[in-house]
N, C-alpha and C positions, 0 to 999 in steps of 0.2 A: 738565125742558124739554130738546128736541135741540138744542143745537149743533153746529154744521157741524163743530166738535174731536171732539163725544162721538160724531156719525155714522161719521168715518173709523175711532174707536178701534170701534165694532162693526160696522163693516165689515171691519177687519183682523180681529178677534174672527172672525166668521163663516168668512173665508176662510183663516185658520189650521185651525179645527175642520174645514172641506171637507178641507185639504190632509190633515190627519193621520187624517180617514178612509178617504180615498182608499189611504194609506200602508197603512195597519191592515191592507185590503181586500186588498192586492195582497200582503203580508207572509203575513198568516194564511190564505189565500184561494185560494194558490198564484197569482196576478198573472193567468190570465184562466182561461176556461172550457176551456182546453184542454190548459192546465201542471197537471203533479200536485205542483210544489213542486220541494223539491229531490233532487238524484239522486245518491248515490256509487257509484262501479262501482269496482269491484277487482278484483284476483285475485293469483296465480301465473302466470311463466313458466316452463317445463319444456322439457326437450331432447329430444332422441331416447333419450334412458338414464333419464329422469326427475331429471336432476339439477335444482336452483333456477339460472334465469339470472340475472347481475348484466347493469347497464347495456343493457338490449335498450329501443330504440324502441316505444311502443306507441299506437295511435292509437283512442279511446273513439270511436263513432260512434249516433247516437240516430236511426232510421229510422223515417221513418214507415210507417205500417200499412197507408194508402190510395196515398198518389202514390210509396211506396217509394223516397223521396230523403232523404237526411242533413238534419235539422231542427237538431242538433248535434253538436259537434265537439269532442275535448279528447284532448291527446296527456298524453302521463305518460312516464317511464323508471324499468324498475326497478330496487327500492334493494339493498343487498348479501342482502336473503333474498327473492329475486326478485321479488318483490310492486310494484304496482304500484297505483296509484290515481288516480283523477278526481274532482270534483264537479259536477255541473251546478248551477245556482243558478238562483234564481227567474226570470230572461231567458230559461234556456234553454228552448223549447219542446218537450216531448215528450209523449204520453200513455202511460195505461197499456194495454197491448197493442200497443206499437211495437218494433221488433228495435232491443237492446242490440248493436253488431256489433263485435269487438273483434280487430284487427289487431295482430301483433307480430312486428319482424322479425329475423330473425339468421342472419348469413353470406350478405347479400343477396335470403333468400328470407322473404316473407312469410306468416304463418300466421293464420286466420281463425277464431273462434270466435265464433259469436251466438247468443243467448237472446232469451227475450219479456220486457219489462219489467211488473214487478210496481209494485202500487202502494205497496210499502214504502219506506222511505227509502235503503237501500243494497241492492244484488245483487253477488253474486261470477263472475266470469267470467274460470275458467282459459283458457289457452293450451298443448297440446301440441303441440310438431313430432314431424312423425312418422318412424320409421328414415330416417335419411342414405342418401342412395342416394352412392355412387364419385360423385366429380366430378375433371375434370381439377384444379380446385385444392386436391386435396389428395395425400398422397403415392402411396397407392394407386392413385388414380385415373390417375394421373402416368405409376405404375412397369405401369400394364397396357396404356396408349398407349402405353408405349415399346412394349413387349414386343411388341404386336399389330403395329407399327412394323416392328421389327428380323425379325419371322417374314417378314412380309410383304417388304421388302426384301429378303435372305436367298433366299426363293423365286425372287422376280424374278432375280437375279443369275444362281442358277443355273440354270432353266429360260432365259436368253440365253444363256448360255457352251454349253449343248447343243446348240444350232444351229447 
């Protein structure tokens, strides 16, 4: 016979076995029709010499394929053998054939590397910068402003003292 006791205990019954399917569903399932699960992106930072960068900034981006806007986001820094890592997890939304886009910065100048994501569970995505061009902030850059400076100066003086 039901009692009002034995209905709520399978009612709770019921709505436990919903919740833990629902759980199941979005776990093994990848959580809707448009996540492929989860995501790890890695790689290498390298310099303009190919050396490994320690402590660079790096910023994971998961783009989509159609409205080509960031659907996810995951920054990382890398460890002393320049490597760097992310994971997206079942919230984050992306599919397969969306740009992996992987920014990483150093000396104020950002460097951009994207690939197409695969439906496997991790992709590797280096980052090279490429040859340093002279900048004023470094010595070089410095000692050729002087020098372009001091020629230039130097001329003006004397082309005034001839007149």
């Amino acid at each position: 016979m039901l009692t009002p006791s034995r209905v709520r205990k399978l009612a709770s019954a019921a709505v436990s076995v919903c919740a833990l399917s629902v759980l199941f569903a979005v776990v093994f399932c990848g959580g809707s029709a448009s996540a492929s699960g989860f995501k790890v992106v890695q790689g290498h930072v390298y310099d303009e010499d190919g050396n490994l960068l320690t402590g660079i900034n790096v910023k994971v981006e998961m783009i989509n394929q159609t409205t080509h806007l960031p659907t996810a986001t995951d920054y990382s820094t890398t460890e002393s053998d320049g490597m760097y890592g992310v994971t997206f997890d079942l919230f984050s939304v992306w599919e397969t054939g969306d740009t992996i886009r992987v920014t990483a910065t150093y000396n104020s100048v950002d460097q951009v590397n994207e690939t197409t994501a695969n439906s496997g569970p991790s992709q590797v995505v280096d980052v090279h910068f490429p040859t340093a061009i002279p900048q004023f902030g470094s010595m070089l850059g410095f000692a050729v402003a002087a020098g372009v400076v001091c020629v230039v100066g130097i001329g003006f003086l004397t082309f005034s003292r001839k007149r």
